[in-house]
C-alpha positions in Angstrom: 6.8 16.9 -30.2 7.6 20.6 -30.9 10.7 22.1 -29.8 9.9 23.9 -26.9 9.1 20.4 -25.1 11.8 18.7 -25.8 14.0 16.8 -23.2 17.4 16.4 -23.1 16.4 12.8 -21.1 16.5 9.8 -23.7 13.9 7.2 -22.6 13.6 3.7 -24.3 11.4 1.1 -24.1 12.3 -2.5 -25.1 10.9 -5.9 -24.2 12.8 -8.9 -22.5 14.2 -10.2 -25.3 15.7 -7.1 -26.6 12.7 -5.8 -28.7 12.2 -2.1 -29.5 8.8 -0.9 -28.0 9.1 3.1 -27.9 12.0 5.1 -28.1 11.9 8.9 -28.0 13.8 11.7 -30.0 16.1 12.5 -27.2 17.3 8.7 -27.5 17.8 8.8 -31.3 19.6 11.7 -31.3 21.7 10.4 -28.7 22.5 7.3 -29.6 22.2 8.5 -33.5 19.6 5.9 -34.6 17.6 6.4 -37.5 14.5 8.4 -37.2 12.0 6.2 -38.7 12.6 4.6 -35.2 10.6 7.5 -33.7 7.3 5.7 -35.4 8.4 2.0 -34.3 5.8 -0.5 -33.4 6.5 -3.5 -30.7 6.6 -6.0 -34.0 9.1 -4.1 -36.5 11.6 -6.6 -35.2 14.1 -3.6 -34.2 16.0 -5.3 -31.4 17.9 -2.6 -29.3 21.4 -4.1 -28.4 21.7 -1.9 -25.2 25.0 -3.3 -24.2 26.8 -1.9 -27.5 24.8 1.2 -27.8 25.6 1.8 -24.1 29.4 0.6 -23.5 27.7 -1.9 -20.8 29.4 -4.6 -19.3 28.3 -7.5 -21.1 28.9 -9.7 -18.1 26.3 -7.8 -16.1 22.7 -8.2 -16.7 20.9 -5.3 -17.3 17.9 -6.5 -14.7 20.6 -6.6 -12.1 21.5 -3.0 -12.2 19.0 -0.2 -10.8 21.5 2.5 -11.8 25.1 3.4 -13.9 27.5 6.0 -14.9 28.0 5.9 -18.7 30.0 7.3 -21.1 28.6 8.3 -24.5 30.4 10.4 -26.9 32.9 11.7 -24.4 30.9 12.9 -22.4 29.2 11.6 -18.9 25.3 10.2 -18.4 23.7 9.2 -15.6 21.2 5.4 -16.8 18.5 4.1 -14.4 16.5 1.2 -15.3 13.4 0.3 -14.4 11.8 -3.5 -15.5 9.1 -6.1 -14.9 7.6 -9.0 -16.2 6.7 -7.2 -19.7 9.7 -4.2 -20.1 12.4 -3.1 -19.2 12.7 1.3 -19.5 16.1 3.0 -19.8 16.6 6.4 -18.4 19.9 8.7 -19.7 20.1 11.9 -18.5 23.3 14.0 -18.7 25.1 14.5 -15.6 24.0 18.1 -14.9 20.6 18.0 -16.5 19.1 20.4 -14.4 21.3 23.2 -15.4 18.9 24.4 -17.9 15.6 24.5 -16.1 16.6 27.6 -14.1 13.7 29.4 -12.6 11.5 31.4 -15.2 12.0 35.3 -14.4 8.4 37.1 -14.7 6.5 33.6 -12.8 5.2 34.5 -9.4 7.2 32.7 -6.9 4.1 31.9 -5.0 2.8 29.8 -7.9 6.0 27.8 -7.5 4.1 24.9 -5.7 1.1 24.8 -8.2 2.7 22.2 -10.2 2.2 19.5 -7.1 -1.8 18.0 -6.8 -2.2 18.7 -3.2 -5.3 17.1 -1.8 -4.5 14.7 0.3 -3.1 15.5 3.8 0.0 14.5 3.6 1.0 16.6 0.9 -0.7 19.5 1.9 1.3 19.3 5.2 4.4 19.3 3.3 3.5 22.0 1.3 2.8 23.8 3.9 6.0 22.8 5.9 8.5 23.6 2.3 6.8 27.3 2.0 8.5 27.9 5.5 11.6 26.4 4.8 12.6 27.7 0.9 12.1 31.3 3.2 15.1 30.4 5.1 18.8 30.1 4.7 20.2 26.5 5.3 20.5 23.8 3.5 17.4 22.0 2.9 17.2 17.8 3.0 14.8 16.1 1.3 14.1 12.5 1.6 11.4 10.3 0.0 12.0 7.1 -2.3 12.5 6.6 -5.7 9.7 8.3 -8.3 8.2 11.1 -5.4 9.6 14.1 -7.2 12.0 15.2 -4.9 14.0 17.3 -7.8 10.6 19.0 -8.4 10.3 19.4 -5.0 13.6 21.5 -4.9 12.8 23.3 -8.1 9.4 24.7 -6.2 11.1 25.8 -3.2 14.2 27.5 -4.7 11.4 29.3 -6.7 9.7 30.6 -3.9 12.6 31.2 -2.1 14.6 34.7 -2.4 16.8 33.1 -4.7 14.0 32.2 -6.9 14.8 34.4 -9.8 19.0 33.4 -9.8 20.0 30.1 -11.2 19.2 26.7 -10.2 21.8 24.2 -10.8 21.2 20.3 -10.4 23.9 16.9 -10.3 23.0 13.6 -9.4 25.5 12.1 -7.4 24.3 8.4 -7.8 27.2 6.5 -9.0 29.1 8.6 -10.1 33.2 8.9 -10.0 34.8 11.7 -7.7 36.5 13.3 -9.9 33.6 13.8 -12.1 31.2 14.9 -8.9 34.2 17.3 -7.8 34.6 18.5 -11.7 31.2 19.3 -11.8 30.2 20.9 -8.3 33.8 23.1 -8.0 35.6 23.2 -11.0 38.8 22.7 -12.2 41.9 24.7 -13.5 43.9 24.6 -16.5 45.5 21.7 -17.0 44.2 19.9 -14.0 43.2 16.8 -16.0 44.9 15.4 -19.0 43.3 17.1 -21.8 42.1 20.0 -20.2 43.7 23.3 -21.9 41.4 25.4 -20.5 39.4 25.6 -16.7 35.9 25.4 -15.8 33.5 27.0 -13.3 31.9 24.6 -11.2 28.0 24.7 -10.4 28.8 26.0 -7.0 30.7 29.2 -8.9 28.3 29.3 -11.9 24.8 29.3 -9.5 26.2 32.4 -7.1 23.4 33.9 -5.6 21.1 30.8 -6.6 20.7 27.1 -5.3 22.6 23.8 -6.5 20.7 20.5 -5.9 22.3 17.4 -5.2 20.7 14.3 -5.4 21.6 11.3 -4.3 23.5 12.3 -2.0 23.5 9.6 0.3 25.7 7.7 -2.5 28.6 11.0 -2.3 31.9 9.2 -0.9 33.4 10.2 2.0 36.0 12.0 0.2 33.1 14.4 -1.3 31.3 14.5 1.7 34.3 16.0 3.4 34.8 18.7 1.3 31.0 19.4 0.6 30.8 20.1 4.7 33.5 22.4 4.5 32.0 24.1 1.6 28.9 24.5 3.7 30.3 26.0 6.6 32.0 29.1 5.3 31.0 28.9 1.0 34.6 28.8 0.2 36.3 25.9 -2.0 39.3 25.6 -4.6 38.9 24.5 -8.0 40.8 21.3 -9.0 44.0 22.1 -9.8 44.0 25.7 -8.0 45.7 27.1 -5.2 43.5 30.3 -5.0 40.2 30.2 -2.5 36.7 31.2 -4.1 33.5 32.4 -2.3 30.3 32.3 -3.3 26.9 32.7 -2.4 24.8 29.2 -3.0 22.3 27.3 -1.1 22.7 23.6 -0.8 19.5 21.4 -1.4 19.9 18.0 -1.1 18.1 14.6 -1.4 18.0 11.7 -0.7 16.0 8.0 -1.0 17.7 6.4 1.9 17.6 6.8 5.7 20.7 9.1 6.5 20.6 8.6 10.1 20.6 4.5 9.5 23.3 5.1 7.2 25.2 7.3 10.1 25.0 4.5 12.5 26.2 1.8 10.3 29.4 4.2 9.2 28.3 4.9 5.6 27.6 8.8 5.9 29.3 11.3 7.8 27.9 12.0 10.9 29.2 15.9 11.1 27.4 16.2 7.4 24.1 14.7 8.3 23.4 17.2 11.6 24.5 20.2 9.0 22.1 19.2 6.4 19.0 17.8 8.5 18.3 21.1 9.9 15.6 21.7 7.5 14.2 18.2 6.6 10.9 17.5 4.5 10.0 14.2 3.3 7.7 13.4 0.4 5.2 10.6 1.1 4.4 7.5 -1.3 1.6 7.5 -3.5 0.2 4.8 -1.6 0.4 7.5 1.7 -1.7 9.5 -0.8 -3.9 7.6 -2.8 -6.4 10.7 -2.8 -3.8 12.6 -5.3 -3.8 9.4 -7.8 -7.1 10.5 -10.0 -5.7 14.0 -10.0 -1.9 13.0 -10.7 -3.8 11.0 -13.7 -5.8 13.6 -15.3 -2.8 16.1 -15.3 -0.3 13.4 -16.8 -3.5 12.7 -19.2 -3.8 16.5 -20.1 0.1 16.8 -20.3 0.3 13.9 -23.2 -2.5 14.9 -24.9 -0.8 18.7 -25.0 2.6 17.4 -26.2 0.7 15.7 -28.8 -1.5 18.3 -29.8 -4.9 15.6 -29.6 -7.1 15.8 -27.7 -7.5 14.6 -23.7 -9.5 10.7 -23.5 -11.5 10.3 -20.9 -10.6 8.4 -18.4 -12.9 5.9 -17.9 -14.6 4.2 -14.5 -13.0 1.0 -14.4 -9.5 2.8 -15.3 -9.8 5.1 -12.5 -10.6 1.5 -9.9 -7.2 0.1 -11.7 -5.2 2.9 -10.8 -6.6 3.1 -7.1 -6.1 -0.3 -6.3 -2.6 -0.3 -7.5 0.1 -0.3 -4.5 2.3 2.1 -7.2 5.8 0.9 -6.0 7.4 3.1 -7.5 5.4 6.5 -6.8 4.0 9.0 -9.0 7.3 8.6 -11.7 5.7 4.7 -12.5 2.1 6.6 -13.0 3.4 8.8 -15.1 5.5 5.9 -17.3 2.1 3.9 -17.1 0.0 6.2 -18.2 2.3 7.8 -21.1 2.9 4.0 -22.0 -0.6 3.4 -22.4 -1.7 6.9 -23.9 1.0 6.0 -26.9 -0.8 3.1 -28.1 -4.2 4.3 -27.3 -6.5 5.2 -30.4 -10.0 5.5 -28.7 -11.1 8.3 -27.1 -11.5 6.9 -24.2 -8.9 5.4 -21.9 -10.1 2.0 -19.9 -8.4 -0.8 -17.8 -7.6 -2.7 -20.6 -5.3 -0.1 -22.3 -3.5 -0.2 -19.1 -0.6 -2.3 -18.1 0.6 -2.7 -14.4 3.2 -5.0 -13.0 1.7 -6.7 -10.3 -1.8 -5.7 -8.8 -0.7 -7.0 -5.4 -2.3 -4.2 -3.5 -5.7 -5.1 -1.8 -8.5 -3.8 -4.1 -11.4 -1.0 -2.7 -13.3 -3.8 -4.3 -13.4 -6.6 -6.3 -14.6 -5.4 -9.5 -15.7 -8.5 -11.0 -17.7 -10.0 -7.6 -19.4 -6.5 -7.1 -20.9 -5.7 -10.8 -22.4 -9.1 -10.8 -26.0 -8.3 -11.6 -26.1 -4.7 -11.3 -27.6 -2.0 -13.3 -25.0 0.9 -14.3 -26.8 3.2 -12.0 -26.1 0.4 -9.3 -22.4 0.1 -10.0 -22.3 4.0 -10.4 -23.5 4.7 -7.0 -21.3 2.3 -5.8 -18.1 3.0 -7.1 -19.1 6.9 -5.9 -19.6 5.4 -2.2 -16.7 3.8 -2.0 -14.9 7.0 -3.0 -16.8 9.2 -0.4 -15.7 7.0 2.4 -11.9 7.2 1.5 -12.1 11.0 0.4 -14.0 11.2 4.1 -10.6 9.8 6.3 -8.8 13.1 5.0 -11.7 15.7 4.4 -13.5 15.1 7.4 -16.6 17.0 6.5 -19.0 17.8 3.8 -17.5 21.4 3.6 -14.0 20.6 3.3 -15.2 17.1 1.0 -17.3 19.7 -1.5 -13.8 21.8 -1.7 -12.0 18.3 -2.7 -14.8 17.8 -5.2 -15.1 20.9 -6.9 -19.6 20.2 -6.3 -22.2 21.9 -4.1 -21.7 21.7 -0.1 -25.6 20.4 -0.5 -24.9 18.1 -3.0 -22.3 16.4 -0.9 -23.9 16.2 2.1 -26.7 14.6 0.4 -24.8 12.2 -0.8 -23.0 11.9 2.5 -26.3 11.1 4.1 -27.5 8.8 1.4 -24.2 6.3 1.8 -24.2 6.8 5.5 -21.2 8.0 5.5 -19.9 10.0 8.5 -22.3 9.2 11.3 
């Protein structure tokens, strides 16, 4: 990987019993393994003992925890862990680690939503709906479960937003101790901690005239939530430690994977907080509310490997592209991403089929039974087909051959044709 795409976000791999898979250089350099571990296969007998290399509680098991705060050299990182039958995948990003990607001076702001696949109806709606909101002033909430891309999602509309060429600060608030969220957002003076000879700025001082994106927020304690509020209302706070009052000029962007308003009626979010923020909600939807993005969502992931890698793109082959459909994709368009770069890593073809792919759990009710429909058939058969079956979903959302051609990128007459072959539409 050259320089300009490395991530500051390590990312491991191991298997149940504790076996090294893939590891990447962000996780090496973190946790200062050697680098032939960059090349490691799944039999090199490397076993990653994450509860040393991570300060973990060795009384907790790892497949019980979703999310944790941990400290590696002195300094904060936020872990999320994702597992199934065949993996387990560790996430460490450090707290903050959206204070580089500020938005890129000389980029259009109106191209700021062109890195979304926008097909289906659902997202074209919201897309729609977060072009009208970034224009405006208030806070912005969005919700949408694990793996949608909500930080993207608040990238794209501080980009196209007035702000969009001042900074764009980012914490994730998911279990993580007060005094490092109120470090972080507002700063501290000197000697406000032990330790600390000298103060800091805050994100809410160090994005003035930009944005600052919290997410999690729905996980902020009630402490932070009070003085988030007042921060909201008149863009005034003190640093830790400090007597003296600071004003800014920041918009809030927050987001959030569970339902606020629940959480206000069972007591577990401020119900003064929720009314300010939810004046400018959007929600992403699931992949499974957009199953017409998941070929599209594939090919760019694809493209983006085979960039990084500097090969070139496999084609994605027929039955690959039924795997992917039929899949209920839990959790969203983050696990066909991980999929897909999981597969494309061990792929040496140039083509990429079902069998390279690993999933889960296929619990999701197929288009088809792949097996029960190919029995007997030519490849012209199974061809036409799989293209019906396509049509007719594509159809629900693009409701007529001229809008379905658009989708398609082919000839209105090509698409009616086949429209009228399949029957589909009458």
């Amino acid at each position: 990987m050259t320089k300009r795409n490395y991530s500051p976000v390590a990312i491991i791999e191991i298997a149940p019993d504790g076996l090294l898979l893939a590891i990447n250089q962000a996780a090496v350099t973190l946790l200062s393994l050697p680098l032939s571990l960059l090349s490691q296969t799944a039999n090199a007998n490397f076993h990653f003992d994450y509860y040393r290399l991570l300060n973990l509680d060795p009384t907790i098991s790892i497949t019980d925890l979703e999310s944790a705060t941990i400290v590696l050299n002195q300094q904060y990182y936020f872990l999320q862990i994702f597992d199934d039958i065949k993996r387990i995948v560790l996430v460490i990003q450090p707290i903050g680690y959206l204070k580089n990607r500020l938005s890129r001076k000389g980029i259009a702001n109106q191209q700021a939503f062109n890195v979304f696949c926008a097909n289906s109806a659902p997202m074209q709606k919201l897309i729609k709906q977060a072009k009208a909101f970034s224009k405006q002033k208030e806070p912005l909430l969005i919700s949408g479960a694990t793996g949608t891309g909500k930080d993207l999602l608040a990238l794209a509309c501080h980009q196209y937003s007035e702000r969009g060429d001042s900074i764009f600060l980012g914490l994730n608030c998911a279990a993580m101790p007060d005094e490092v969220v109120e470090s972080e957002l507002y700063g501290h003076a000197p000697g406000a901690y032990p330790g600390a000879m000298e103060g800091k700025k805050g994100f809410f001082e160090q994005a003035n005239g930009g944005s600052v994106f919290l997410d999690g927020i729905d996980e902020m304690s009630f402490r932070m939530q009070t003085k988030l509020i007042r921060f909201i209302n008149d863009g005034s706070f003190r640093r830790v430690g400090d007597d003296n009052e600071v004003s800014v000029d920041v918009r809030v962007i927050c987001a959030t994977k569970a339902d606020l308003f629940a959480m206000v009626k069972q007591g577990k979010f401020r119900e003064d907080l929720y009314y300010r923020l939810n004046v400018l909600p959007l929600h992403l939807p699931s992949l499974q509310e957009r199953k017409e993005d998941i070929i599209d969502l594939t090919h760019y992931f694809i493209n983006e490997f085979a960039n990084k890698q500097g090969i070139a793109a496999p084609i994605l082959t027929l039955d690959a592209q039924l795997l992917l459909l039929n899949y209920s994709w839990p959790g969203n368009v983050r696990e066909l991403k991980n999929v897909l770069y999981s597969a494309l890593a061990q792929l040496s073809d140039s083509e990429l089929t079902a069998k390279e792919i690993t999933l889960p759990n296929n619990q999701a009710k197929p288009l088809y039974s792949l097996h029960h429909d190919i029995e007997g058939k030519t490849l012209d058969e199974m061809t036409k087909q799989f293209e019906k079956t396509i049509l007719s979903q594509l159809y629900k959302n693009f409701p007529s051959s001229r809008k379905l051609s658009k989708r398609l990128g082919i000839s209105h007459t090509a698409v009616a044709n086949k429209l009228r072959e399949y029957g589909i539409g009458k």
